[in-house]
Legacy VTK file of the C-alpha trace (Angstrom):
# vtk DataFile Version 3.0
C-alpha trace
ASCII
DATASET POLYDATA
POINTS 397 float
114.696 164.410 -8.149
113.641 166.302 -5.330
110.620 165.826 -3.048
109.166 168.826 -4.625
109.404 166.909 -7.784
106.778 165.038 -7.219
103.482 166.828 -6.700
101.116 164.217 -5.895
103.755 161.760 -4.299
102.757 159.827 -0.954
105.116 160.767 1.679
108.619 158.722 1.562
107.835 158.375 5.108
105.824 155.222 6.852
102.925 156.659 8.882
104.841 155.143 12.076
108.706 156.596 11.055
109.578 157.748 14.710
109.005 154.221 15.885
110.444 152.321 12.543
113.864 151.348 12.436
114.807 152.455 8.619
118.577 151.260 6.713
119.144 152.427 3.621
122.815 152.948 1.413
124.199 156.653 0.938
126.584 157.626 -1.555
129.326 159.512 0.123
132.104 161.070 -1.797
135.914 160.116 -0.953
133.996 156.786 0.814
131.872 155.199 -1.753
127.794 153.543 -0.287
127.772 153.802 3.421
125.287 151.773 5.273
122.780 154.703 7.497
120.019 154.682 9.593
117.505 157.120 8.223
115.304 159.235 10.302
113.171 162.074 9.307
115.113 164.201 11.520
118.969 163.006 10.056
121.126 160.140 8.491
123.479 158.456 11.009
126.380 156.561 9.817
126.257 152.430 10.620
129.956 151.495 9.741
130.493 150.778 13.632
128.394 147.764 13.338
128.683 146.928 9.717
129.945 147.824 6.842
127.420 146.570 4.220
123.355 145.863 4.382
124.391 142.289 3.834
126.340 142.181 6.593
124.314 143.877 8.987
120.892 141.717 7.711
122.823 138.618 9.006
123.736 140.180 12.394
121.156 138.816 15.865
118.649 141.103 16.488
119.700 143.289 14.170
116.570 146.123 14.480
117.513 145.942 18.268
121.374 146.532 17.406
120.962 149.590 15.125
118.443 151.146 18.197
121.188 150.740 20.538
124.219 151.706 18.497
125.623 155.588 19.389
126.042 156.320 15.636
127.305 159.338 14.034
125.089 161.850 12.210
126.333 162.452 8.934
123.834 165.121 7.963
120.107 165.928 7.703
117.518 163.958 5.927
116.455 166.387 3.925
119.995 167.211 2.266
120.372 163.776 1.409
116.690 163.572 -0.477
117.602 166.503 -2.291
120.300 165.532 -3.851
119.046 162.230 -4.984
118.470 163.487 -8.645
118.895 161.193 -12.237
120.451 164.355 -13.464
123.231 165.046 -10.674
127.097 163.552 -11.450
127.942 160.474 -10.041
130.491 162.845 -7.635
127.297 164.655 -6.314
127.594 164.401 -2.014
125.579 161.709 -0.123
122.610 160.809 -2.887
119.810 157.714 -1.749
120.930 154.343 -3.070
119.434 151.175 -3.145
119.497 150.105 0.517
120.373 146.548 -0.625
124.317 145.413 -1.659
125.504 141.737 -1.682
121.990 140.322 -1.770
120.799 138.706 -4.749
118.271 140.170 -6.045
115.652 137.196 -7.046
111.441 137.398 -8.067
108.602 135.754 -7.535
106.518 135.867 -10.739
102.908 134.553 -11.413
101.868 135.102 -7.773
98.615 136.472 -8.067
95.688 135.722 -10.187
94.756 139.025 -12.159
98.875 138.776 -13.186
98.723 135.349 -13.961
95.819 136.247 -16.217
97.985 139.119 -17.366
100.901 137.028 -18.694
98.312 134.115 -20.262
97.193 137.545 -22.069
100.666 138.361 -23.288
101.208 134.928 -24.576
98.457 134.340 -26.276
98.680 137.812 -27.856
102.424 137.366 -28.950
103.558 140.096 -27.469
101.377 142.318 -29.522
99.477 145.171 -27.281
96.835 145.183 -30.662
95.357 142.082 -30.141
95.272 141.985 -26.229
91.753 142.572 -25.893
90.463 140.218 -27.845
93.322 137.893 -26.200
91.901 138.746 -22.772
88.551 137.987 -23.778
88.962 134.695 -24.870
90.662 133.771 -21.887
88.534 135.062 -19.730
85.905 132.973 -21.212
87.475 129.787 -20.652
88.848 130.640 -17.416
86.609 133.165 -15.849
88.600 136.207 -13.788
88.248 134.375 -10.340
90.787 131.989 -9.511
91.241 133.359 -6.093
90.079 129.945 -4.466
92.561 127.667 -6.426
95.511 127.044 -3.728
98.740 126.174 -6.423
99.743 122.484 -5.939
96.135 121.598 -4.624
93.899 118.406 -6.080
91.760 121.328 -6.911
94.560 123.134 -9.146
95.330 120.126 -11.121
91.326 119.502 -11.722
91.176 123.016 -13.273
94.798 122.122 -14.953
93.362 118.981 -17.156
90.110 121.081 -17.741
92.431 123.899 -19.855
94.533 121.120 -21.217
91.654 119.864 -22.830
90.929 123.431 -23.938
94.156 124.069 -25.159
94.530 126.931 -22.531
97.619 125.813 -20.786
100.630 127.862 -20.345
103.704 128.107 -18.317
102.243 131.325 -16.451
99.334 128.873 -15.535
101.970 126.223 -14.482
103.507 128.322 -12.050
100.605 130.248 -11.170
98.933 127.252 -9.853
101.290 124.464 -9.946
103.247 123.377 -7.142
106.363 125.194 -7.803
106.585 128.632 -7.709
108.220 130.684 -10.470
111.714 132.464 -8.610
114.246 133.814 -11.427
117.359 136.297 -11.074
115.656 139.818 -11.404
119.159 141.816 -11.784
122.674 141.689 -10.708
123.789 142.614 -6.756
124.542 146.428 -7.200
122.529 147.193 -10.168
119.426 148.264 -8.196
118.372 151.733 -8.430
116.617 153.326 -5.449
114.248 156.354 -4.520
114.455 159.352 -6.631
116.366 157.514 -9.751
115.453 156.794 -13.419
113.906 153.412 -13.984
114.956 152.145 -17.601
112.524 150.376 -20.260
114.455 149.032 -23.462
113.718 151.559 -26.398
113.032 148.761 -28.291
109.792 147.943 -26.264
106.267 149.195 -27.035
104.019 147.390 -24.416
105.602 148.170 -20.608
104.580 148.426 -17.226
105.966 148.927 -13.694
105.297 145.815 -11.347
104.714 147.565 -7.634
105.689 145.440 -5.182
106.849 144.097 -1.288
110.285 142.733 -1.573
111.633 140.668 1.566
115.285 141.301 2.531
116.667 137.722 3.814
119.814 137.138 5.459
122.425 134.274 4.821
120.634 131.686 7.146
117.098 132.036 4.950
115.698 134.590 7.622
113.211 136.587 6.486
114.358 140.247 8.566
113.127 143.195 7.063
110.755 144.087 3.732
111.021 147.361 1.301
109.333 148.521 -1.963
110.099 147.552 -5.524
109.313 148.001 -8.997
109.898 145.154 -10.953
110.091 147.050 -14.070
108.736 144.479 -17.130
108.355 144.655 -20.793
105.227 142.818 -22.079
106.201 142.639 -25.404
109.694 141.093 -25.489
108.317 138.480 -22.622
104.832 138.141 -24.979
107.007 136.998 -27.590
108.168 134.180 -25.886
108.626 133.344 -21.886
112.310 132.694 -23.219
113.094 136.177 -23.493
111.944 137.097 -19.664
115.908 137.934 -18.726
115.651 141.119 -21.412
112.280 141.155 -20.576
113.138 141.929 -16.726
117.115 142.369 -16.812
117.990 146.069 -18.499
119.768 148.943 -16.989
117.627 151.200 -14.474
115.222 147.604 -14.826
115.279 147.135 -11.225
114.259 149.681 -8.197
114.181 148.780 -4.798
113.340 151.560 -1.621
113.777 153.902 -0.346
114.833 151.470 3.026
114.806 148.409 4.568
112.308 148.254 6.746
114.091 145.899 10.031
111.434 143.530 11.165
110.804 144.603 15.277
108.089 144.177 17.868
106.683 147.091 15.488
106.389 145.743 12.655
106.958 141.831 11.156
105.837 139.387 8.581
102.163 139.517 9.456
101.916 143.222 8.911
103.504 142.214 5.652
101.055 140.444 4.630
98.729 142.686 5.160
100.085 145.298 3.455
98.167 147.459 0.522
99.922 148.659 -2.101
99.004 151.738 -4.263
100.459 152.777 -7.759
100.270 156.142 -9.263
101.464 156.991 -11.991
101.763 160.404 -13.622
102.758 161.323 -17.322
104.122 164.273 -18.630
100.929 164.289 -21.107
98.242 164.911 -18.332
97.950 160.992 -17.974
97.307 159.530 -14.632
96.454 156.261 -13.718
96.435 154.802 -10.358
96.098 151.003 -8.834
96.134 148.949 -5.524
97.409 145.806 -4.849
96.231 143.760 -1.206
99.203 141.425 -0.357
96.205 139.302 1.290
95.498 137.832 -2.181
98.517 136.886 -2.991
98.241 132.671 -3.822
101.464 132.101 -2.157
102.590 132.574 1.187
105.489 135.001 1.382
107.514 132.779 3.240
106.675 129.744 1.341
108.421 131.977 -1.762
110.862 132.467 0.401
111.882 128.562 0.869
111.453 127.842 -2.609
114.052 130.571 -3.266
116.247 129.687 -0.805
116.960 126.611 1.147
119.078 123.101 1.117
118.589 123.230 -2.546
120.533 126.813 -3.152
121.925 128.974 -0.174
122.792 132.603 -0.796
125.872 133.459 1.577
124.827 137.424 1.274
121.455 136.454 1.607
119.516 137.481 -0.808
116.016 140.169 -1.547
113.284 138.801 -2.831
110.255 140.662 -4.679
106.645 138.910 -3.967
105.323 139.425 -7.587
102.262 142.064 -8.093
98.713 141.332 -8.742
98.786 145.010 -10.557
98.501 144.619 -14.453
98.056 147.838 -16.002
94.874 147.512 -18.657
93.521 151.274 -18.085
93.605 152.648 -22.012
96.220 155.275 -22.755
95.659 157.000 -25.651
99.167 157.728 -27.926
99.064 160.358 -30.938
99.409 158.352 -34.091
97.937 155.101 -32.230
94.690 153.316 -32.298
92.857 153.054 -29.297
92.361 149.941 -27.012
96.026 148.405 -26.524
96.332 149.608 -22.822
98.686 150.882 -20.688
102.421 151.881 -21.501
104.750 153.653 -20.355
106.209 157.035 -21.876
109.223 158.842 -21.575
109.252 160.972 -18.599
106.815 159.361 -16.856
106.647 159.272 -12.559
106.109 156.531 -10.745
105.037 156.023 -7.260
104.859 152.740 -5.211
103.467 153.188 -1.486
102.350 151.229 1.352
101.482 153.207 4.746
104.400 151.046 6.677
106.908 151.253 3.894
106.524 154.253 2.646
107.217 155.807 -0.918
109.372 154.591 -3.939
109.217 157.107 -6.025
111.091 157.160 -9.541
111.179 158.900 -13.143
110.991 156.499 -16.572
113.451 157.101 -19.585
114.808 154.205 -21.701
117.679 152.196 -20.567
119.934 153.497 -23.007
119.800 157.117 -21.306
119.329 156.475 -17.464
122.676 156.625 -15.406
125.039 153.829 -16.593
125.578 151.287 -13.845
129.499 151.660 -13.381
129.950 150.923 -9.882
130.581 147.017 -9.158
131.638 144.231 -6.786
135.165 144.612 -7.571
135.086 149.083 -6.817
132.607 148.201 -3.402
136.142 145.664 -2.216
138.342 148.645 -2.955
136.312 150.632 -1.462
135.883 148.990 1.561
139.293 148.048 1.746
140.156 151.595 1.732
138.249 152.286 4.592
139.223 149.427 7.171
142.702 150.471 6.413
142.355 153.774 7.163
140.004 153.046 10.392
LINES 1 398
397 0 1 2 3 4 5 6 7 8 9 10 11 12 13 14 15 16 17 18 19 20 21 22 23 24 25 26 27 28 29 30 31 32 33 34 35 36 37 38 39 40 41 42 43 44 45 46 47 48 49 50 51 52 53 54 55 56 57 58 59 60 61 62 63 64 65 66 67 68 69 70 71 72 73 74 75 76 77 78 79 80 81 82 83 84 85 86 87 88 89 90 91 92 93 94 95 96 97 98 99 100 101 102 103 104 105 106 107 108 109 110 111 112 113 114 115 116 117 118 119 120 121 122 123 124 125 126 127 128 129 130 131 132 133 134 135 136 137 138 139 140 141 142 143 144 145 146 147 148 149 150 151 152 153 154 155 156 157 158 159 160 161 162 163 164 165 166 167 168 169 170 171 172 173 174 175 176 177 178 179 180 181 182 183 184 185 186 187 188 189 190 191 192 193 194 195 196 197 198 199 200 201 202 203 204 205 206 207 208 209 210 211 212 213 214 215 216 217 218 219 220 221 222 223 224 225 226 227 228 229 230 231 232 233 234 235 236 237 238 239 240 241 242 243 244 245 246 247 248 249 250 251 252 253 254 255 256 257 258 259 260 261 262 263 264 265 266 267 268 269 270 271 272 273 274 275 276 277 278 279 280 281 282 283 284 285 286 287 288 289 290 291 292 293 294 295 296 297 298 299 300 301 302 303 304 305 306 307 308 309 310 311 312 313 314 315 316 317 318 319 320 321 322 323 324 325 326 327 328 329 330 331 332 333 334 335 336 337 338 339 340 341 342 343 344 345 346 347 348 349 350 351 352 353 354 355 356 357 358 359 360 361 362 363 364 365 366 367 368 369 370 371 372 373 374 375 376 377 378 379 380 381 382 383 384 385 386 387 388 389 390 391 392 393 394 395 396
């Protein structure tokens, strides 16, 4: 998928790349994922300092140790993006990976209110993208669409909480929404991330789908919140409609999970506060003349991103290769798309060959093509290959 492939793509770029300090994972043949600085102007080669993102993540000062290392160019920016392409070989030379390795890869759902709506919507609706506007309607009328004042775990949060018991409106979205304890599950295995310029998978068993734009925080082994990058959390509102037992299929499927196209190192440049800040926007464009684009302000999120970050992680469950952790979206797709053969009014899903682009002005572009997870690259390339590989490599250093 090369940057021409996208016509109406934001730049991969931040605005402020000169002064960014950008890691991301390359595929190089003969080596396996190297770790790499990325500038616009070339790809330099990290190894010296470490060997994986996880490693490097839990190194002091890490931003100011990449800007000082004398690394190696491996080649030009631009040779690199082009070959990142969902129909190249796995052998193709240096392709964009996910720029995260050992991490865990972990999610913060239900953390803004138009989701939280979103998901009551789902449940009440079964799963069935028919009856979701009548669903949403009746929900809306008990709840009203502005929750934005309700801080979860506040007196005020379990006022409105006996108010929708009595109204037999309560749910476990609403319970983590605006309960005390934030929703944080296992979005996908270490490794199985796909990044920039790859095909994002949705079961082809599901009918009602969405991508989930949003900031994901890359924390090291000591619960230090170091750098942030892009993500689509992609989610299948059927299967999780159904039932909130069936969120790992829901979330969990091959090509599921993209994350790019870098880490972003946290610097006197850029840091948590300009996270928080951050707008996202969501285009996506089908291969029927469909568009539909969204923004997301990381201001209205109901949890702090660092508070997430403690629940995740802390003296209740440590993460030795530290761990990535995406924020949750307040983007819910509800913009009509009309299907042949399909009545209208069931909103947004995706098709076959759609392109999706997640951008933020610091962060740049994730940018990826949808097929179903049957038929997007099969995730070969594990834990055990990553030792051999870097075995290989120390022993030949």
């Amino acid at each position: 998928m090369s940057p021409t492939a996208f016509a109406h793509a934001p730049s991969i770029w931040p605005v402020d790349a000169p002064r960014a300090v950008l890691i991301a994972r390359i595929w190089v043949p003969g080596r396996g994922p190297v770790l790499v600085r990325v500038q616009p102007d070339g790809v330099y080669d990290l190894s010296a300092l470490a060997l994986t993102s996880s490693e490097l993540l839990a190194l002091p000062d890490a931003a100011q140790r990449v800007r000082a290392l004398t690394a190696p160019r491996l080649t030009d920016t631009a040779t690199v993006l082009a070959a990142t392409h969902p129909d190249h070989a796995n052998d193709h030379p240096m392709r964009l990976l996910a720029p995260c390795d050992l991490q865990a890869i972990k999610a913060a759902g239900v953390t803004f209110v138009a989701s939280m709506l979103e998901r009551v919507i789902e449940e009440r609706a079964r799963g069935d993208a028919t009856q979701a506007e009548a669903a949403r309607r009746a929900v809306v009328a008990v709840m009203g669409e502005d929750l934005s004042q309700v801080r979860p775990g506040s007196p005020q949060a379990a006022q409105l909480k006996a108010v929708l018991l009595a109204q037999r409106m309560w749910s476990p979205y609403l319970e983590v929404g605006i309960g005390p304890d934030a929703e944080i599950f296992t979005k996908a295995p270490c490794l199985s991330a796909v990044g920039w310029g790859s095909e994002v998978g949705i079961h082809p068993q599901s009918e009602w789908n969405n991508p989930e734009p949003e900031i994901v925080l890359a924390v090291n082994s000591r619960g230090e919140t170091v750098g942030a990058t892009l993500g689509n959390d992609v989610n299948l509102r059927d299967f999780e409609g159904r039932s909130a037992l069936l969120l790992g299929k829901a979330k969990d499927n091959n090509g599921s999970c993209a994350i790019g196209p870098f880490i972003r190192l946290f610097d006197a440049h850029f840091g948590i506060d300009d996270v928080r800040q951050c707008e996202l926007s969501l285009r996506i464009e089908g291969h029927d003349g469909f568009v539909l684009q969204g923004s997301s302000a990381l201001s209205q999120i109901s949890r702090d991103p660092l508070d997430l970050v403690g629940q995740a992680m802390g003296p209740n469950h440590q993460y030795p290769d530290g761990m990535v952790l995406f924020l949750g979206t307040m983007f819910a797709p509800t913009q009509d798309r009309p299907l042949p053969g399909k009545p209208a009014g069931q909103g947004f899903t995706h098709q076959v060959g759609d392109t999706v682009h997640i951008s933020t002005p610091r962060l740049g572009c994730l940018s990826n093509r949808v097929n179903t997870s049957d038929q997007v690259r099969p995730w070969t390339y594990g834990l055990g290959q990553l030792m051999r590989d870097l075995a290989g490599r120390q022993s030949h250093a």
